[in-house]
C-alpha positions as CSV (number, residue, x, y, z in Angstrom):
1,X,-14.8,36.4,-50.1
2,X,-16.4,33.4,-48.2
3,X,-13.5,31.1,-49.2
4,X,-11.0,33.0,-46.5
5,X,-12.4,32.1,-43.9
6,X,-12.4,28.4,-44.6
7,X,-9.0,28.7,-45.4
8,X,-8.0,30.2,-42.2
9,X,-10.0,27.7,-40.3
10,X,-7.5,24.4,-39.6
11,X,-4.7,26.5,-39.0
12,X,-5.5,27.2,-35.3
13,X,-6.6,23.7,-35.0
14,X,-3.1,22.2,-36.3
15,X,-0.6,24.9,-34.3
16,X,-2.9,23.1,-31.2
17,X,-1.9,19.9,-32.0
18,X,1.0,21.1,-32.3
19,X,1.2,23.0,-29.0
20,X,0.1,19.5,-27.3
21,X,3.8,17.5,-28.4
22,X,6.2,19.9,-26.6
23,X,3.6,19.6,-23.7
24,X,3.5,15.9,-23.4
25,X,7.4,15.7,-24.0
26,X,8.0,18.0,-20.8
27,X,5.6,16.4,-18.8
28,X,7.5,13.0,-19.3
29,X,10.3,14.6,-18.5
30,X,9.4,16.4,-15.0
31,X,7.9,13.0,-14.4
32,X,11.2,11.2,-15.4
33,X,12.9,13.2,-13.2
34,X,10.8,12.5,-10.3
35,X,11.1,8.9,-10.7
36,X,15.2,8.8,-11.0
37,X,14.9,11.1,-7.4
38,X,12.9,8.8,-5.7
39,X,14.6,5.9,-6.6
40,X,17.7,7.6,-5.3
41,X,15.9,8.1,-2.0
42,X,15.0,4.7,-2.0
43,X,18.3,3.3,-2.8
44,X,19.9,4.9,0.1
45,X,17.4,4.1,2.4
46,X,17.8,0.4,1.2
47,X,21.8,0.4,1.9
48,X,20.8,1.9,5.6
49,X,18.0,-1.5,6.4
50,X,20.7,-3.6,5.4
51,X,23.5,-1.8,7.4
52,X,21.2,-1.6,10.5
53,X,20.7,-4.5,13.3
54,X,18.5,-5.1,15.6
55,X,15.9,-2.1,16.9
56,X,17.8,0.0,13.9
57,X,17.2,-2.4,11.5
58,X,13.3,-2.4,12.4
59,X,13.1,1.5,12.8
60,X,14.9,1.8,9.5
61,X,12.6,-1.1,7.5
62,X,9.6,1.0,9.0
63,X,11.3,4.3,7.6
64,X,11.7,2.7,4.1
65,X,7.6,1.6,4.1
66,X,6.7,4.9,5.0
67,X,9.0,6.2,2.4
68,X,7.8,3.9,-0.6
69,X,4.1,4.9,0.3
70,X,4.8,8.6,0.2
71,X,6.6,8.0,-3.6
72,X,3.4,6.1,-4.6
73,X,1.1,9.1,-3.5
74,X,3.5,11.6,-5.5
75,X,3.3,10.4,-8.7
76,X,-0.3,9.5,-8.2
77,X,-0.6,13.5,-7.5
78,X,1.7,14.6,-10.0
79,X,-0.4,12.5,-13.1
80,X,-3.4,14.2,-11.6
81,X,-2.2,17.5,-12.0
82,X,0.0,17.3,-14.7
83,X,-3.3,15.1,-17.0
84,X,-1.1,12.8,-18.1
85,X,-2.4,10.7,-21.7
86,X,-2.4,7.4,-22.8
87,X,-0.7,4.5,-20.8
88,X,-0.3,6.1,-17.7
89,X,-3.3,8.0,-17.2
90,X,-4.9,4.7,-18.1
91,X,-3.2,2.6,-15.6
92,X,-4.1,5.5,-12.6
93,X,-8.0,5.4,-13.3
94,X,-9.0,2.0,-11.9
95,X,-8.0,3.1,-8.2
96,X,-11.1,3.1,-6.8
97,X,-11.7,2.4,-2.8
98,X,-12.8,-1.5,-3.6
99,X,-9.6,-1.9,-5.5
100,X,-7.3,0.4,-3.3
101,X,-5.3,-2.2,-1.8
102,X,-4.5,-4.3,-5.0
103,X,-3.6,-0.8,-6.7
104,X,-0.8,-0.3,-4.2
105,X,0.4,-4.1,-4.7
106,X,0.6,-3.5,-8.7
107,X,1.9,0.5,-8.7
108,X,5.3,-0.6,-8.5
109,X,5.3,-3.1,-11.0
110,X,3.8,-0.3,-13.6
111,X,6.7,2.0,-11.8
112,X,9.5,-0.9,-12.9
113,X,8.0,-1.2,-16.2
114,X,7.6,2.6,-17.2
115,X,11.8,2.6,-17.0
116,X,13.8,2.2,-19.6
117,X,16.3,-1.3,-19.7
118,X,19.2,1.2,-18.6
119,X,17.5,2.4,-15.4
120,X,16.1,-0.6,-14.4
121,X,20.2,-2.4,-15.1
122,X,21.3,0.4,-12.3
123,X,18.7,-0.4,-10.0
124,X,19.5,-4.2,-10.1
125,X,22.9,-3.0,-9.6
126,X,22.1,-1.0,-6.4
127,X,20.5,-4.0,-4.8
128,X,23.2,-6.2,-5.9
129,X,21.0,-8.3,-8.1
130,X,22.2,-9.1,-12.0
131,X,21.5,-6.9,-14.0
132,X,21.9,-9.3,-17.4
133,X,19.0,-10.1,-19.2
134,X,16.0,-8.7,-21.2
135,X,14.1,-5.6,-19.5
136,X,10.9,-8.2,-18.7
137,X,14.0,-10.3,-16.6
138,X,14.7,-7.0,-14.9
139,X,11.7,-6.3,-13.8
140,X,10.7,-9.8,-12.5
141,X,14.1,-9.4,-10.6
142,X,12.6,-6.2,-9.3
143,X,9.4,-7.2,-7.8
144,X,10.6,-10.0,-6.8
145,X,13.2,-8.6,-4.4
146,X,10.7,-6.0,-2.9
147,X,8.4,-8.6,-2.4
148,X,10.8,-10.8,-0.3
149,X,12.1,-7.6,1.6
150,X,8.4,-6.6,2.6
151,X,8.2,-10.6,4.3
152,X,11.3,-10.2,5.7
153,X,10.4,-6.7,6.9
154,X,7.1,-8.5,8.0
155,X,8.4,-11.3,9.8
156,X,11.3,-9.3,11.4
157,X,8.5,-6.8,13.0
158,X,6.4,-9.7,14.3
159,X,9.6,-11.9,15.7
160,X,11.4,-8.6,17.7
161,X,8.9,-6.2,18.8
162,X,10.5,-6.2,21.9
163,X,14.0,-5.7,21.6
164,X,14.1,-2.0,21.4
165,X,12.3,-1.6,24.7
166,X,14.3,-4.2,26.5
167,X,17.6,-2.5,25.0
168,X,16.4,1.0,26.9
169,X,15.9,-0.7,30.2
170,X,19.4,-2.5,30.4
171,X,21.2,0.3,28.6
172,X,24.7,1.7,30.6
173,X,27.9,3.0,30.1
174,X,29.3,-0.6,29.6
175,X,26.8,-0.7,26.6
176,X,27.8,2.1,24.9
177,X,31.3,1.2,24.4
178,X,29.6,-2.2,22.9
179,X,27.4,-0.1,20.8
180,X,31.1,1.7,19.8
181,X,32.5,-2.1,18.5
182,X,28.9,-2.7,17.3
183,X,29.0,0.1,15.2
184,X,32.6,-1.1,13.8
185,X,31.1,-4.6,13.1
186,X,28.4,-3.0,10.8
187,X,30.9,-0.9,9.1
188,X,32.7,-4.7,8.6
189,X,29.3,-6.2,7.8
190,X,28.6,-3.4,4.9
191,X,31.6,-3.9,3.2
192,X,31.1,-7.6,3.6
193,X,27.7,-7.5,1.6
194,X,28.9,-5.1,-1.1
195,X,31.3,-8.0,-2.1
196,X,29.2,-11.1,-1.6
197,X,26.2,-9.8,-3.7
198,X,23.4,-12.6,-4.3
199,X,20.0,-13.0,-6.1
200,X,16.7,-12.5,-5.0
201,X,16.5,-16.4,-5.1
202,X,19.5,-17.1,-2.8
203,X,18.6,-14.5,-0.5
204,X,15.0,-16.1,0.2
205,X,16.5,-19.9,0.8
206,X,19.1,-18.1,3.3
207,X,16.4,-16.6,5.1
208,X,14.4,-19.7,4.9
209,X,17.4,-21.5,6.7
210,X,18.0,-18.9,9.2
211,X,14.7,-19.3,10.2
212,X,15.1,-23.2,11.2
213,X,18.4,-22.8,12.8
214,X,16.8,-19.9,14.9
215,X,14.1,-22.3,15.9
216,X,16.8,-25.1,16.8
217,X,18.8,-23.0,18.6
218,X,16.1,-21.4,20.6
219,X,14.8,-25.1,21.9
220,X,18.6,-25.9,22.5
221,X,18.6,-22.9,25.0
222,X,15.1,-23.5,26.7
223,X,15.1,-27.3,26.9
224,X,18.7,-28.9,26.4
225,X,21.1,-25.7,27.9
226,X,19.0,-23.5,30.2
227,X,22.4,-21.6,31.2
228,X,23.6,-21.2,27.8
229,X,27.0,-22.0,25.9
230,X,30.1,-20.7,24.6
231,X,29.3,-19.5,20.5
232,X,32.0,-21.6,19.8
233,X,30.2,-25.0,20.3
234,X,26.8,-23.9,18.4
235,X,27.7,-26.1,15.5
236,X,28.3,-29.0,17.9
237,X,25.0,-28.2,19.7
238,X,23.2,-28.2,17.0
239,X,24.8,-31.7,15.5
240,X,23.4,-33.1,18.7
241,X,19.4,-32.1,17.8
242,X,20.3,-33.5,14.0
243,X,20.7,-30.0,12.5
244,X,23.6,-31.2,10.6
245,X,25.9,-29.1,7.8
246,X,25.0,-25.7,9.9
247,X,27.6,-22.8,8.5
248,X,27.2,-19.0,9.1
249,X,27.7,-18.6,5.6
250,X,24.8,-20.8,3.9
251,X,22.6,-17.7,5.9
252,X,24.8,-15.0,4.3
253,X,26.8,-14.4,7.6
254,X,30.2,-14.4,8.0
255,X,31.2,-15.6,11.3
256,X,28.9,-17.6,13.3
257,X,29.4,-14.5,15.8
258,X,27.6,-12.4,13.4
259,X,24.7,-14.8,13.1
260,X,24.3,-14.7,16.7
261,X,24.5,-11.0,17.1
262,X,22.2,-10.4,14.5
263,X,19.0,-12.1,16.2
264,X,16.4,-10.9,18.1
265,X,16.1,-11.7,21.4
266,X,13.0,-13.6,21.4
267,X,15.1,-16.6,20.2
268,X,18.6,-15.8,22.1
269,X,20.9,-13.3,23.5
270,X,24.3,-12.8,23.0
271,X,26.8,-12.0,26.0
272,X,29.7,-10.3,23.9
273,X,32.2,-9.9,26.2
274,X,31.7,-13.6,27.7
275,X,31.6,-15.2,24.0
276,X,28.1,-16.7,25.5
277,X,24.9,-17.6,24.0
278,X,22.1,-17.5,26.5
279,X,18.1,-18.5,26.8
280,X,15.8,-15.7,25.0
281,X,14.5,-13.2,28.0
């Protein structure tokens, strides 16, 4: 009689550990799915920043920040209530208020990681980076093109903070016709980048060289040309300061009318109708 109940002991203990595998396997899963929806979000939001000029472009780059921040705080919420084991669970712990901003440096890269090598191939693809190469290349791809769209993002915010307001003020009926072919050039301008896809790598020395002929052009209008010049003779204004070999196209623009359109106003300003590029305001 006192052998039973020994017998009968492990059983509850093993249909437990039991239990715990379907548990684990639907948490990944819910988890899964919330990862593949916000990278959706984030993929659209992407294709918008790089549609978008000007005060759009900033609002947009802004809107995609805010965005990336709420998906951080998600997950974070949904492995706190869901008690997720092992690696992730791991990885959440050492958020504490010291470490808070290094934590939301490094979430991503254990977000990029935690996909499988399919995944992370269609989100190379999305952001028109290669996707060959082992899943370690994919995700060094990865953080590496978020990292150069936060300095971009960084840099744009700090050179054209006051576009948007100085857009407002000299806003009119004449604009909103421009804002029409505007609107017609972006749609151009999309198609343009879905074919000329680049990598991270070329997309950093393109910005690094729209940087310098932004800088030469902007002393070209305030010391050589106070009252501007037609955008066809910017290569030849620039051959006179020694900024030789300038083409739209080394700075991922089409038409060197699309490189002027597309800066902010602290360097230049673009007369459309006229053709003219004129001193910043």
């Amino acid at each position: 009689l006192e052998v039973q109940p020994s017998l009968r002991r492990p059983a509850p203990k093993a249909s437990r550990e039991r239990a715990t595998v379907p548990m684990a396997d639907a948490n990944h899963a819910e988890r899964s799915k919330l990862v593949q929806k916000q990278k959706q979000q984030r993929a659209e939001l992407e294709k918008k920043v790089k549609k978008s000029k000007g005060a759009m472009k900033e609002a947009a780059q802004k809107e995609l920040e805010e965005m990336e921040s709420k998906h951080e705080a998600e997950l974070v919420e949904f492995d706190k209530g869901q008690g997720l084991p092992g690696k992730e669970a791991a990885e959440e712990k050492p958020a504490a208020p010291a470490a808070a901003a290094s934590e939301g440096q490094n979430f991503r890269d254990r977000q990029w990681a935690g996909l499988s090598k399919k995944e992370l191939e269609e989100a190379c693809s999305e952001r028109g980076l290669g996707k060959k190469g082992s899943k370690e290349d994919l995700v060094q791809k990865l953080i590496i093109f978020h990292q150069e769209l936060k300095s971009a993002t960084a840099v744009a915010a700090a050179s054209g903070s006051a576009a948007p307001a100085k857009a407002a003020k000299d806003s009119d009926g004449s604009d909103e016709e421009e804002d029409e072919e505007d609107e017609e050039d972006d749609e151009e301008d999309a198609s343009d980048d879905e074919v000329d896809k680049v990598s991270a790598e070329e997309a950093a020395k393109q910005f690094e060289r729209e940087k310098k002929v932004r800088q030469a052009v902007r002393f070209l209008l305030t010391e050589k040309c106070p009252d501007g010049f037609p955008v066809s003779e910017l290569c030849d204004k620039l051959a006179s300061i020694k900024v030789q070999g300038f083409a739209p196209e080394k700075l991922g623009y089409k038409t060197v009318e699309k490189f002027v359109k597309a800066q902010p106003e602290k360097y230049l300003r673009y007369d459309k109708k006229t053709q003219m590029v004129l001193p910043p305001k």
